[in-house]
N, C-alpha and C positions, 0 to 999 in steps of 0.2 A: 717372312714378311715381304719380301722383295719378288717372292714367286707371287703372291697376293698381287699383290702392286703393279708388277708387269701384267698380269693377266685383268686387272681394272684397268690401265692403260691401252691395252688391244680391242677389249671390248666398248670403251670410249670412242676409239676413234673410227671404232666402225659402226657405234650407234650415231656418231654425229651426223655422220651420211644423211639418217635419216632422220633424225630428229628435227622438231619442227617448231620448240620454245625451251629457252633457256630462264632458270629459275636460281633466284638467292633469297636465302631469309636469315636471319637473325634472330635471336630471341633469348627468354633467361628459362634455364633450367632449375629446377629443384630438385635434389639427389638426397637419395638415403638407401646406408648398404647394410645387405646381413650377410654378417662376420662369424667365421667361424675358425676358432685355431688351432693349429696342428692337434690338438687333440680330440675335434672334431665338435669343441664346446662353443655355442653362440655367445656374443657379447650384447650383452642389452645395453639400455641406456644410450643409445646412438642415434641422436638427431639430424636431419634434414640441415643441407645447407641449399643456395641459394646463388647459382654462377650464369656464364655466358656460354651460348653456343653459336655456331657459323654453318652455314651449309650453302652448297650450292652444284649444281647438274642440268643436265638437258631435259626434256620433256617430249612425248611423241602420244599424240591418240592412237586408239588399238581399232576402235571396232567406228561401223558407217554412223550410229548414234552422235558418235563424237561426244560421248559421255564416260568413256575408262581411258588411263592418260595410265605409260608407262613412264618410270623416270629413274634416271641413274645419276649418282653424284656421288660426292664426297663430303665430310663434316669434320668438324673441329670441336668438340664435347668436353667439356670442363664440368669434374664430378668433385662433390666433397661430403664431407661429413664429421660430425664430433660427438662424443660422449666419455663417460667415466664411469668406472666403477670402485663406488663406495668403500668395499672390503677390503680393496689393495691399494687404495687411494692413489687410480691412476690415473691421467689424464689423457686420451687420445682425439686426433684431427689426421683426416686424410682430404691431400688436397691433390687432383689426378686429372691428367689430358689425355683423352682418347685422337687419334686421326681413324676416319673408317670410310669405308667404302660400301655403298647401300642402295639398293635396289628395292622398287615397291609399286603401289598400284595406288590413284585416285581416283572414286569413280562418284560423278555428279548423280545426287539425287533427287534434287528437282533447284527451279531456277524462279527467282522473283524478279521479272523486268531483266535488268542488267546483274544483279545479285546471285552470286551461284554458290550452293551448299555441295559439300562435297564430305565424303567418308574415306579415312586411306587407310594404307597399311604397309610397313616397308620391315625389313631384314636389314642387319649391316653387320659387318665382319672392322671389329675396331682394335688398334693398337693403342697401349701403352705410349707416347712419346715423353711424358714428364708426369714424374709425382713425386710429395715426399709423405711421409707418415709420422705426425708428432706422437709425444710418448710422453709425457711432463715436460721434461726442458729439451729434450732429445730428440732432433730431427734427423730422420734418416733418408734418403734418394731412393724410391723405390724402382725406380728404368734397370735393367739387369737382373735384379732378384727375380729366382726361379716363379719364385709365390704369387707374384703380380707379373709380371711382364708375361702373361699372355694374351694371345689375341681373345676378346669376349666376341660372341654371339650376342648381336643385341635387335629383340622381337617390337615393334614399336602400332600404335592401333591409335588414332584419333579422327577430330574433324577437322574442316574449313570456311573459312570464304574465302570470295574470289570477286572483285569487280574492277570493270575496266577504266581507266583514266584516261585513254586514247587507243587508237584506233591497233597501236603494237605494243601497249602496255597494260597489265592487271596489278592491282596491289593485292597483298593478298595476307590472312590473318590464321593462324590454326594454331589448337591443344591437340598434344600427344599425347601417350605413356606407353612406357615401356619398363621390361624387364633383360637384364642379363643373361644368357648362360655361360657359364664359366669353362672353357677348357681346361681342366685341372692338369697341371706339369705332375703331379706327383700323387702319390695314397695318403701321404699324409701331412700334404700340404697344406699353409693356413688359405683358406678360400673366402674369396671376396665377390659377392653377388649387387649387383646395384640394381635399382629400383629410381624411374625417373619422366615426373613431370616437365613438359616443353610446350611453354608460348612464347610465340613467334610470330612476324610478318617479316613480307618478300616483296618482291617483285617477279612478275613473268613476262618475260620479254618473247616476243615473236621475232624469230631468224628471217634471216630475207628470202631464202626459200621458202617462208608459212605465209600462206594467205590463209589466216584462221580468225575465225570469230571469238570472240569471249563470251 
């Protein structure tokens, strides 16, 4: 994790050189994960919960259009989920903070007036920082366990708006989703894949190096 980390710290500070608006959003996630345990068997019955997420990075346009925007940041992701199963009468809830670091592309597809649609798509490489996992009355810490504590791959595709409220500011509104991949630590590890809805608004700020339009 810390090799992670340093190397999104270097790449930071040498994107800021060029970057030309800095971006934050907020928004609520919807999560829901397929469970599968050491024996390789799914657990049904597991519903969608319903939390916060944080993000924020720099922004740079790529091409003379001025319509594909590279962006690099970090995030703060709060996943959960609950269900039971009937035949062993058990109860489970998983409640989990990712930090990650993510990379992606928004590219304008047409513009109304001051109004701009946008399509993106970003990668992010996310750690474990805090989870626990109920069990009936049994709550266990899941940060250290082999099973969970590794870094997911997570693939994310949605849309945007974008419009401006002055002359160095955009508010700005977008749905995501996305999917997990799992780095499995073991063969016969229980494995945990998530699945996750994100609405969100931000803001986009222009750095005093950008003389950019909205």
């Amino acid at each position: 994790m810390k090799k992670y980390l340093l190397i999104f710290l270097i790449s930071t500070i040498s994107f800021l050189g060029y970057s030309q608006q800095l971006y934050m959003e907020l928004g609520s996630t919807i999560s829901s994960f397929d469970y599968e345990n050491s024996q390789g068997l799914p657990l049904d019955n597991l519903l969608s919960k319903s939390d916060s997420y944080f993000g924020m990075g720099y922004r740079q346009v790529i091409n003379n259009q001025k319509t594909l925007f590279l962006a690099l940041g970090a995030s703060y992701n709060n996943y959960g989920a609950i269900g039971s199963e009937s035949s062993v009468d058990n109860f489970f809830e998983w409640d989990v903070s990712y930090l990650g670091i993510k990379a992606g592309l928004d590219y304008r597809i047409f513009q109304l007036k001051d109004l701009s649609f946008f399509v993106k798509g970003s990668v992010a490489s996310e750690f474990l920082i805090r989870g626990n996992q109920t069990i009936n009355n049994d709550v266990y810490n899941l940060v250290g366990e082999e099973e969970f504590n590794n870094n997911i791959l997570f693939l994310r595709a949605g849309i945007g708006l974008q419009y401006p409220i002055s002359n160095s500011t955009a508010i700005y509104a977008g749905y995501s989703y996305g999917k997990s991949v799992l780095i499995s630590s073991g063969e016969n590890a229980e494995k945990l894949k998530l699945n996750a809805h994100q609405f969100g608004i931000g803001f986009i700020i222009n750095l005093p190096n950008c003389f950019c339009d909205f």
